[in-house]
C-alpha positions as CSV (number, residue, x, y, z in Angstrom):
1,X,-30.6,-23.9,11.3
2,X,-27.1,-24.4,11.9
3,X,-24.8,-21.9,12.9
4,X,-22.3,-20.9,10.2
5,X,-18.9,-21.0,11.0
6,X,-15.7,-18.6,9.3
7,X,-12.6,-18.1,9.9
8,X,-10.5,-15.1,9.3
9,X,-6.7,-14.0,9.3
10,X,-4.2,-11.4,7.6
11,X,-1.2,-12.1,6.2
12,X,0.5,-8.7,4.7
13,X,3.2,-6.5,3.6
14,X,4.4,-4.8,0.4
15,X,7.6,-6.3,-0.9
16,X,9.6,-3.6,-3.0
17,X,12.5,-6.2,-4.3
18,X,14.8,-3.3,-5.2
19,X,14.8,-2.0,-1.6
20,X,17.8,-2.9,0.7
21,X,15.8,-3.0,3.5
22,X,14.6,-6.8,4.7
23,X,12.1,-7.9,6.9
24,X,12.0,-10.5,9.5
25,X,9.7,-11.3,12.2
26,X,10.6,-7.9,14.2
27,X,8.9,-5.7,11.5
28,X,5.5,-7.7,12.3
29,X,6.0,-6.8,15.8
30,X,6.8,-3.3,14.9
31,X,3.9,-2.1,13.1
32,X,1.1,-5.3,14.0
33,X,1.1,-8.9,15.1
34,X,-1.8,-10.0,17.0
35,X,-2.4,-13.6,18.1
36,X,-6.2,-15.2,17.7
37,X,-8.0,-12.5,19.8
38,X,-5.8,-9.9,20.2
39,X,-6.5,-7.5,17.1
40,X,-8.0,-4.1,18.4
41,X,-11.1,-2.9,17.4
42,X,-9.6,-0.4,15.1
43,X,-9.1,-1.8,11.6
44,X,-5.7,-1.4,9.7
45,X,-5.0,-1.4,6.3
46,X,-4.8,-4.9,5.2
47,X,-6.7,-6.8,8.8
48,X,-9.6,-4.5,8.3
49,X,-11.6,-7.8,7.6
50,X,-10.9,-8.9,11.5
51,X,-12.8,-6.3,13.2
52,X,-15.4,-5.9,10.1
53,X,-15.8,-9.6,10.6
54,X,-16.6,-9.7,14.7
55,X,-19.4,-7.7,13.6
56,X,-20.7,-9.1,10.9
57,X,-20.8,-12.2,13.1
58,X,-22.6,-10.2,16.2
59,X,-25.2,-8.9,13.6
60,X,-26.1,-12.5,11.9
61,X,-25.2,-14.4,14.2
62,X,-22.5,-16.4,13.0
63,X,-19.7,-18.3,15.2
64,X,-16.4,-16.3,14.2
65,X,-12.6,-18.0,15.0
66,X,-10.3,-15.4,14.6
67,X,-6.6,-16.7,13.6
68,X,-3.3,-14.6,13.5
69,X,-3.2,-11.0,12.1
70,X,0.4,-10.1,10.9
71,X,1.2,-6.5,9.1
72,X,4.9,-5.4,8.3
73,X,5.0,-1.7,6.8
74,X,6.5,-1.9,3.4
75,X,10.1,-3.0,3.0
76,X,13.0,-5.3,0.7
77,X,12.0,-9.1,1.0
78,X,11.1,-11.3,4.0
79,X,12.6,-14.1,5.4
80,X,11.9,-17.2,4.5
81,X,11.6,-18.4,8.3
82,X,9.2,-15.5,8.7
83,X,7.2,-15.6,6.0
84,X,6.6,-19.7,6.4
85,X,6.0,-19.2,10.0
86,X,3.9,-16.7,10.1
87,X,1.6,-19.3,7.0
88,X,1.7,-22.3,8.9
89,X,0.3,-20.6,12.0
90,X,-2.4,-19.4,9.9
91,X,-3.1,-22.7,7.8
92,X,-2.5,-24.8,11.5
93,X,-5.2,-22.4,13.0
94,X,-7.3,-23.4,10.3
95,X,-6.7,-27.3,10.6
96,X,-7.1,-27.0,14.5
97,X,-10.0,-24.7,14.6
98,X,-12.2,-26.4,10.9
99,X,-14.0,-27.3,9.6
100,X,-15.6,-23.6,8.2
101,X,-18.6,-22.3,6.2
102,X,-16.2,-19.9,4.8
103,X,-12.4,-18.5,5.0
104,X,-12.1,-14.6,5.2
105,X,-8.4,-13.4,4.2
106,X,-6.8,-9.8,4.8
107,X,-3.5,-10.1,2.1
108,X,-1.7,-7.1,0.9
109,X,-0.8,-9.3,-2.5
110,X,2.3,-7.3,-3.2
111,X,4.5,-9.6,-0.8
112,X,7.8,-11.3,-2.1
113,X,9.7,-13.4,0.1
114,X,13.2,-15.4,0.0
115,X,12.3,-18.2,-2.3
116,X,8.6,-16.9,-3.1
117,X,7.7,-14.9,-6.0
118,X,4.2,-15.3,-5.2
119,X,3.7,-16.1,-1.4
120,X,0.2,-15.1,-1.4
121,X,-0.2,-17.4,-4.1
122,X,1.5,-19.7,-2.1
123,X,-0.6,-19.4,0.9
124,X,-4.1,-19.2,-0.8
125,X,-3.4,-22.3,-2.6
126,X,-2.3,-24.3,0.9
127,X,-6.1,-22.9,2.3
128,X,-7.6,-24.4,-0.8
129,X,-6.2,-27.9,-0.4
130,X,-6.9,-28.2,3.2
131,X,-10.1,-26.8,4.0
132,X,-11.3,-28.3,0.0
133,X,-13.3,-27.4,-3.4
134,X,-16.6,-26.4,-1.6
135,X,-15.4,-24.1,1.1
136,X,-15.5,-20.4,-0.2
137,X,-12.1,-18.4,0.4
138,X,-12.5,-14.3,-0.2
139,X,-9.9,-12.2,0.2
140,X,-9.0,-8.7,0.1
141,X,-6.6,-7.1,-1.7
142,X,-4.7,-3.6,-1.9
143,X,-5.0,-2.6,-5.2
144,X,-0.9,-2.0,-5.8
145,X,-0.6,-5.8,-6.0
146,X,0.4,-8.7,-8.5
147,X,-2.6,-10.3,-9.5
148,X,-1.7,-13.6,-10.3
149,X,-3.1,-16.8,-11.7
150,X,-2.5,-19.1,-8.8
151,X,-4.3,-16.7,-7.1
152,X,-7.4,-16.5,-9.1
153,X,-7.4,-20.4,-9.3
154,X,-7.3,-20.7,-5.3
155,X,-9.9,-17.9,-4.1
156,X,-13.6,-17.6,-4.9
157,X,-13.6,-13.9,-4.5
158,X,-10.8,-11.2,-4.5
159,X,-12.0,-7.8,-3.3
160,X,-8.9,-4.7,-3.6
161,X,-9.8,-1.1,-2.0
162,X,-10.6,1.4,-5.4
163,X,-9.4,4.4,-3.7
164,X,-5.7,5.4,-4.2
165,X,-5.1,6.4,-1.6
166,X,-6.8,3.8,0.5
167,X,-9.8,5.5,2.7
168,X,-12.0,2.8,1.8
169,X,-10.3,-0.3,3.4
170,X,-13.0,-0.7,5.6
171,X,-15.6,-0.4,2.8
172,X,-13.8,-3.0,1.0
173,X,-13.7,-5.4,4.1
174,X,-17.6,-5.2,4.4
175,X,-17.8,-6.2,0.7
176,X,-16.0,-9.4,1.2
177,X,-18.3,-10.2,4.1
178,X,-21.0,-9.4,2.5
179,X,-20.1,-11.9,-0.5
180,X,-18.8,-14.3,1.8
181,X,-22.7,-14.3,3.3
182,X,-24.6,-14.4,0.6
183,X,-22.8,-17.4,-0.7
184,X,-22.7,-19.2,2.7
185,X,-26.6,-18.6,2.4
186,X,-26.5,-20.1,-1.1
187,X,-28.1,-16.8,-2.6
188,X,-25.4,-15.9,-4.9
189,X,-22.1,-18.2,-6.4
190,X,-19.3,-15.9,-6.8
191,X,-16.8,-16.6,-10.6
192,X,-14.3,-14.2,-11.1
193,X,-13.4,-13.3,-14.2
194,X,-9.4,-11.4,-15.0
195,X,-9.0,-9.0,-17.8
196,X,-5.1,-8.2,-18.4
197,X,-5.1,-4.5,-20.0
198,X,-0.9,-5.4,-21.0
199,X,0.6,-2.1,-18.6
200,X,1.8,-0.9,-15.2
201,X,0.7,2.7,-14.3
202,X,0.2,5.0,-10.9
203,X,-3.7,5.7,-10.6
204,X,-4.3,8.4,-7.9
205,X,-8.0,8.4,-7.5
206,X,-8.5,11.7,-5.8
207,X,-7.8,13.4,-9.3
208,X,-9.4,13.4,-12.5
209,X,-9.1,11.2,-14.7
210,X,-9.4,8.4,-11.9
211,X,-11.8,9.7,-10.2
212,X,-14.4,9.5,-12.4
213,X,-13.1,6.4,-13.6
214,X,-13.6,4.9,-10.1
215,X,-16.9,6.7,-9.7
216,X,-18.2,4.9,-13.0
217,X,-17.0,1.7,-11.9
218,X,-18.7,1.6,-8.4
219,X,-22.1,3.1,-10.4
220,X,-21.7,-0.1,-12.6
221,X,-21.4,-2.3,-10.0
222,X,-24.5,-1.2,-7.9
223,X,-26.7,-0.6,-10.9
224,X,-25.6,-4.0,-12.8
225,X,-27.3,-7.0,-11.9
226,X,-24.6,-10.3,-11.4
227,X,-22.4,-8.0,-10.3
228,X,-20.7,-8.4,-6.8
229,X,-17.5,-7.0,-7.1
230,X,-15.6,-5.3,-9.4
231,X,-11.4,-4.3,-8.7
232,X,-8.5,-3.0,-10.4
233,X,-5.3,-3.9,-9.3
234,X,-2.7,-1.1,-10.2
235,X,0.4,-3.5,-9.9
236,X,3.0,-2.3,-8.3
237,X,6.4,-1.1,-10.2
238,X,8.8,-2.2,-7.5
239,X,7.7,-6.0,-7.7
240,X,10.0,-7.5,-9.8
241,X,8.2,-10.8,-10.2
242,X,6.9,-12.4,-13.4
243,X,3.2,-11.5,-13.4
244,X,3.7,-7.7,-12.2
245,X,0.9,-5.2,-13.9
246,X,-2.1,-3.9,-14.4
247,X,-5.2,-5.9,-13.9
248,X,-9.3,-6.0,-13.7
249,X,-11.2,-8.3,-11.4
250,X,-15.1,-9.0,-12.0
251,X,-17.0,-11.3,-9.9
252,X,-19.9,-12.0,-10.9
253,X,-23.1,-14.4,-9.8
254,X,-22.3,-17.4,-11.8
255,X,-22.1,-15.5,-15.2
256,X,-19.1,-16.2,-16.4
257,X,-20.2,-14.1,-19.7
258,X,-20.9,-10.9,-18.3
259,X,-17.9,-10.8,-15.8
260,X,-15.5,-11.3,-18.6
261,X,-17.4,-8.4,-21.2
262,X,-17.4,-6.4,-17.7
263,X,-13.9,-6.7,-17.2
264,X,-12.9,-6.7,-20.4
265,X,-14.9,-3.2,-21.2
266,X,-12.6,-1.3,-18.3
267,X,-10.1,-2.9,-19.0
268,X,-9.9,-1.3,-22.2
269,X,-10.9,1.8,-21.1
270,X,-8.2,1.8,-18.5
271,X,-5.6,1.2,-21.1
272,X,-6.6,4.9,-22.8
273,X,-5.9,6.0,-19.7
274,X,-2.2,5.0,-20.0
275,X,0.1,8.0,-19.0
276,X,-2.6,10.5,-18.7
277,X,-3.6,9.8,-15.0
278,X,0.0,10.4,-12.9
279,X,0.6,13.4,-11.1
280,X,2.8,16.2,-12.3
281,X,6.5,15.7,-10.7
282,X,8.7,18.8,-10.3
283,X,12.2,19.3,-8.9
284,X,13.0,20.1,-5.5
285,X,14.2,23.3,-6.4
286,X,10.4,23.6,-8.7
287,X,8.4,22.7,-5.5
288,X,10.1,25.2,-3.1
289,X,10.1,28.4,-5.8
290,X,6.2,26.8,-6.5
291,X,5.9,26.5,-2.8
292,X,7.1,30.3,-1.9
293,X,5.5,31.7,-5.1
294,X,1.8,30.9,-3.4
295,X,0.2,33.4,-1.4
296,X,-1.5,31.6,1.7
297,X,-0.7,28.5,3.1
298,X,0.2,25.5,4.2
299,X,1.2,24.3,1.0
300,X,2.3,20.9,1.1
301,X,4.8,18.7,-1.0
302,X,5.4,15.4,-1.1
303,X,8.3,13.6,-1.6
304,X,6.4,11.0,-3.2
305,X,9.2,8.7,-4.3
306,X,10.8,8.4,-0.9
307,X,7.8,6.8,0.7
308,X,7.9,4.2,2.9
309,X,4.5,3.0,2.0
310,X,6.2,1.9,-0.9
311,X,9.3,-0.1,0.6
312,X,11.8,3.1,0.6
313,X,13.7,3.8,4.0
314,X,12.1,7.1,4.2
315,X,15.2,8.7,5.2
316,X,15.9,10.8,1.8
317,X,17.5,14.3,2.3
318,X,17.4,15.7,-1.0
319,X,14.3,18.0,0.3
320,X,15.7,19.1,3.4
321,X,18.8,20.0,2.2
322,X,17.1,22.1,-1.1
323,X,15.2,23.9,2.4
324,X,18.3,24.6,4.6
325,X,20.2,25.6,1.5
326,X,17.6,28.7,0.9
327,X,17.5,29.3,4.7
328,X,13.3,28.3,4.8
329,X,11.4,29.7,7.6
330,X,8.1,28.3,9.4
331,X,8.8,24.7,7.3
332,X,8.3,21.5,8.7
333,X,9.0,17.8,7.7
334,X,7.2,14.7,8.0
335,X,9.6,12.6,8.6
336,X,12.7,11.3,8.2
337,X,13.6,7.7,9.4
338,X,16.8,7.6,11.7
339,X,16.4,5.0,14.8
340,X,20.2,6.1,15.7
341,X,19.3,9.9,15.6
342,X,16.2,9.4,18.0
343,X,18.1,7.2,20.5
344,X,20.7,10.0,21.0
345,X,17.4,13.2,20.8
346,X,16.1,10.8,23.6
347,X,19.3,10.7,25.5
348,X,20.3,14.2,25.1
349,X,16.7,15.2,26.4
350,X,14.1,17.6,25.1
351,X,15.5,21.5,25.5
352,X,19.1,19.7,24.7
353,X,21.4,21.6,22.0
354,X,23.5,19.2,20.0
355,X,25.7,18.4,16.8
356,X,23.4,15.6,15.2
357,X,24.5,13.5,11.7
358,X,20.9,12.1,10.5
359,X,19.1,10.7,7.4
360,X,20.3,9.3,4.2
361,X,21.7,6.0,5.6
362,X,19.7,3.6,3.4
363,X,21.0,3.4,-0.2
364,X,22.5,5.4,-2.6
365,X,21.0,8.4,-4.9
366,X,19.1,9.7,-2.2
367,X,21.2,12.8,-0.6
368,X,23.8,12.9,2.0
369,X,23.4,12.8,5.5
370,X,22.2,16.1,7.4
371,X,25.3,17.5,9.7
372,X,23.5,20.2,12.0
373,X,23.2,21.6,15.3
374,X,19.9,21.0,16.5
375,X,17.1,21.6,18.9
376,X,15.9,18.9,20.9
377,X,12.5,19.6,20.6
378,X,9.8,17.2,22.0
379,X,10.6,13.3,22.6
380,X,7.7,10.6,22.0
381,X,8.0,7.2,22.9
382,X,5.5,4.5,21.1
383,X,4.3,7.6,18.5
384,X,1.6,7.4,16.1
385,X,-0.5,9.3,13.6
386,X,-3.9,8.5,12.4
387,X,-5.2,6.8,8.8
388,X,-9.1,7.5,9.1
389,X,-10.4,4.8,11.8
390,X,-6.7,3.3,12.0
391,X,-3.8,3.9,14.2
392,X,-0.4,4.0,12.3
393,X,2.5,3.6,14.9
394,X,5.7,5.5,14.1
395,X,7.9,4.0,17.0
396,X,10.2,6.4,19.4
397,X,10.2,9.6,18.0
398,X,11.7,13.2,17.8
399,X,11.1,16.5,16.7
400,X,14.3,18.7,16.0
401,X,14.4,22.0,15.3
402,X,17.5,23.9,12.6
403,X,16.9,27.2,12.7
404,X,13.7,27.8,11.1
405,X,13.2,24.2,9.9
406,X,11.5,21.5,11.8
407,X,11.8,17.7,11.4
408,X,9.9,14.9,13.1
409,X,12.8,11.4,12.6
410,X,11.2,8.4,13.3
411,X,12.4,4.9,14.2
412,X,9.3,2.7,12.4
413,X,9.5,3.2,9.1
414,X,5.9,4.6,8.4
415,X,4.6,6.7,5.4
416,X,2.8,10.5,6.6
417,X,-0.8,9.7,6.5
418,X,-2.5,11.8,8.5
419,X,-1.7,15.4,9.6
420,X,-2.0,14.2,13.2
421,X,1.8,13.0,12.1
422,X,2.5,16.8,13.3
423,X,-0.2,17.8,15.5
424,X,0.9,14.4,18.0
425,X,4.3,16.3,17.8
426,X,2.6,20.2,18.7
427,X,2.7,21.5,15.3
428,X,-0.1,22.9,13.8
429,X,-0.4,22.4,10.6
430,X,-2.3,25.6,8.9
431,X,0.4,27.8,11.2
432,X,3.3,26.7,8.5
433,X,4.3,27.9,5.3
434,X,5.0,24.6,3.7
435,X,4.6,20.9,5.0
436,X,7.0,18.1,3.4
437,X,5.4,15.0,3.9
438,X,6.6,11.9,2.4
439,X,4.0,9.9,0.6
440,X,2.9,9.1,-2.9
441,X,-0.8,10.0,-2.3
442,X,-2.3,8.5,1.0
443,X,-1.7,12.2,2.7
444,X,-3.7,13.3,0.3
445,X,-7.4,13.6,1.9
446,X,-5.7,14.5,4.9
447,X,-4.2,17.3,3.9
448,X,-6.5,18.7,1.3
449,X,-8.4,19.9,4.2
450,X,-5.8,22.4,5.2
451,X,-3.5,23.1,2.0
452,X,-4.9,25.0,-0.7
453,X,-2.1,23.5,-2.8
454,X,-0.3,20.4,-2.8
455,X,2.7,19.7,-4.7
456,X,4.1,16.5,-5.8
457,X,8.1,16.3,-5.8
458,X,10.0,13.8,-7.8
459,X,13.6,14.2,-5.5
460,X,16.4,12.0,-5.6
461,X,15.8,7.9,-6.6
462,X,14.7,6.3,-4.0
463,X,12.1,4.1,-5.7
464,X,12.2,2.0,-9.1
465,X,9.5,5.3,-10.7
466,X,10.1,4.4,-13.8
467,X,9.4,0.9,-15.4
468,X,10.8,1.7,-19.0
469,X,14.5,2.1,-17.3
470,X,13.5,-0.4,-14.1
471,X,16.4,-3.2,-14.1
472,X,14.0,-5.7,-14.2
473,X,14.7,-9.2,-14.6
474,X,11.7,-11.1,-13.8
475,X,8.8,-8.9,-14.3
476,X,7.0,-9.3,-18.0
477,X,8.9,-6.9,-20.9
478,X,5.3,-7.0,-22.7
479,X,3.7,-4.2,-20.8
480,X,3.1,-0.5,-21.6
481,X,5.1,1.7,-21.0
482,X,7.9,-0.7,-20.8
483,X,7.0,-2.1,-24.5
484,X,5.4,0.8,-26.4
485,X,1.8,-1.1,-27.5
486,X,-0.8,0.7,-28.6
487,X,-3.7,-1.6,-27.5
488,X,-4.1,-4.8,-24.9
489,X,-3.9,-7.4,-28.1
490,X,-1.3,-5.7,-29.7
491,X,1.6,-8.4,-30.3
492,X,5.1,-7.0,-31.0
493,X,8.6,-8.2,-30.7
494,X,11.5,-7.1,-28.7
495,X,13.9,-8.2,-31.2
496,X,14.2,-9.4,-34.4
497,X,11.9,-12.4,-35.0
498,X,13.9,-15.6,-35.4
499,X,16.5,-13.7,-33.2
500,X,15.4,-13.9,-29.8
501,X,11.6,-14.6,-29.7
502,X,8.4,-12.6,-29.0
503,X,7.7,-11.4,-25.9
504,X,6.9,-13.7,-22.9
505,X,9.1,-16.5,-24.5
């Protein structure tokens, strides 16, 4: 029997086209690029399917060519020179290396570049006409993506993580290798079916209602036969781009039918979910009285909108300053992005004393800029916190001290994942009062293991949060909440019919 042979490769960032931050070929370096052969053994987020894959191949014996694995964390738009060099290493890889049983992709699928609304789309569709119809392509997906129809016309299977946050990239990476063997073996022939529920929401899973919305999805997919997959793409509110929302992905064995009643059935069901699943926001000045008002501890907030996971800087102040304002004791932040500060902490020396100016550099609305004598206290190089089997690098690193205040600054941008983001830096989390970490919602498992409460803090504007007052220009005006519908068919007009047009014209 002949040996199959696959290919795999990841391509990924998150492209938040409001931010002011852009990304070039230095932010792959920063957080991962790794040439054929280099990816570690530990998974990340989006190139999980590279280390998954070397052992699915061990274990059935399959010949595996491994092509270029580039990450950037989440930022403004790439280059076009980066983004087109980093996909014609990938597709020449392909052409040198062909031809394959089967291509296995790690994409983020919110990615914007300079001149690409859709680069995934892009690149999937370039796979497609050079390695032909009859060669499978599976890819996976993070679920705050742009599900578009270019894409779904180019790939045989699209796999997103279902956990928000994302423990279960890993998981997610064995289902696509697990499809991608089964149809190699001609057992199963994936169709994917698309339901469009018409809104953009955030979906934390770790809470109810989510949760058991994820949990029923993942019973129906084991206990249904036909099913191999089945996904839910949250969309992602700071991609401006003309198919930004809310979708369902079913792929099914060949039956076109049931994927499409499948997807179509939680797709609906999603939609009376619509503003009912978000977390409580308060103030800064809620979150600290909140925060003080608890008896025990740590508590934790996050500063969910300033997250860096989600293209923001990461260098807010509006928390901090609420915190030295009160004169907080036994505090500690997680962290705040300032290359420039950490060069002179390094210079200065750990034990140094000195006047520091750091944060709230990046864009307006999100504080001032922190003027303080501080403590040099501990100086990193190459830092890092964890993200369950994954290492998340942070760059050089500080940890300062203001009176009773301490703050970890960064220089590579990087969301707090993990609480190892303070223990690498000699703070023990459960000795604190209050941790401010800044994250939407991957902290969350983390932390929930050593803060009895946890506290979500809308501070500042940082991020595009809303989508009804979003300056959009390109993203579709025909979604809840940013058209008021009051079911996935509905059909209404923006303005006055025989004024303007219906929506989508």
């Amino acid at each position: 029997m002949k040996q199959p042979r696959a290919f795999t490769a990841a391509l990924a960032t998150e492209t938040n086209t409001f931010s002011p931050i852009r990304i070039d070929i230095n932010a792959f370096k920063a957080s991962l690029l790794a040439r054929p052969g280099e990816h570690p053994e530990t998974p990340t987020l989006c190139s999980a399917v590279i280390p998954v894959g070397r052992k699915f191949a061990r274990e059935h014996g399959w010949q595996l060519v491994e092509g270029t694995a580039a990450w950037a964390d989440p930022a403004g738009l790439i280059s076009k020179k980066t983004f087109e060099g980093l996909r014609d290493e990938i597709l020449d890889q392909i052409r040198a290396g062909g031809p394959f049983d089967v291509i296995v992709l790690g994409l983020h699928g919110a990615m914007v570049a300079d001149g690409y609304d859709d680069p995934e789309g892009d690149f999937l569709q370039r796979v497609r006409d050079l390695v032909g119809p009859g060669t499978p392509i599976i890819a996976t997906l993070d679920p705050h993506s742009h599900l578009t129809a270019k894409r779904v016309a180019a790939a045989d299977a699209l796999v997103a993580f279902k956990e928000f946050p994302h423990t279960d990239f890993v998981d997610r990476a064995e289902d696509a290798w697990r499809i991608a063997g089964e149809t190699v073996a001609g057992r199963v022939r994936p169709v994917m079916c698309v339901f469009d529920p018409k809104m953009i929401d955030v979906f934390p899973t770790s809470t109810q209602p989510m949760r058991q919305f994820v949990d029923d999805m993942m019973r129906k997919e084991a206990e249904t036969d036909g099913i191999l997959s089945l996904s839910v793409i949250h969309g992602f509110l700071a991609g401006d781009v003309p198919e930004m929302g809310t979708k369902v992905i079913a792929v099914t064995d060949n039956d076109r039918a049931l994927g499409e009643a499948v997807a179509a059935e939680l797709g609906n069901a999603l939609f009376e979910l619509r503003g009912k699943v978000r977390s409580s926001e308060l103030t800064p000045a809620e979150a600290f009285d909140q925060a003080l008002a608890f008896d025990g501890g740590p508590v934790t907030i996050a500063d969910m909108w300033d997250n860096p996971g989600g293209g923001t800087a990461g260098d807010a102040t509006v928390l901090l300053k609420e915190a030295l304002d009160r004169n907080l004791e036994s505090v500690a932040f997680g962290s705040v992005w300032d290359p420039i500060a950490v060069q002179l902490c390094h210079a200065a020396g750990e034990g140094a004393r000195m006047m520091l100016r750091f944060g709230a550099k990046s864009a307006p609305e999100t504080g001032n800029p922190i003027d303080a004598e501080v403590e040099v206290v501990r100086n990193t190089r190459n830092a890092e916190q964890r993200f369950g089997d994954s290492i998340v690098p942070i760059g050089d690193a500080s940890l300062i001290r203001i009176g009773g205040i301490e703050v970890i600054l960064n220089s590579t941008r990087a969301q707090c994942f993990d609480t190892t983001l303070f223990s690498n830096f000699g703070i023990e989390p459960g000795e604190r009062k209050i941790l401010v970490v800044k994250s939407t919602n991957h902290f969350y498992q983390s932390f929930a293991r050593v803060s009895p409460l946890i506290l979500y803090c809308a501070a500042g504007r940082a991020y595009p949060k809303d989508p009804r007052t979003t300056p959009y220009r390109k993203a579709p005006r025909d979604i809840w909440p940013i058209l008021d519908r009051t079911s996935p068919e509905e059909i209404k007009y923006l303005f006055e019919p025989g004024l303007a047009g219906s929506i989508g014209e």
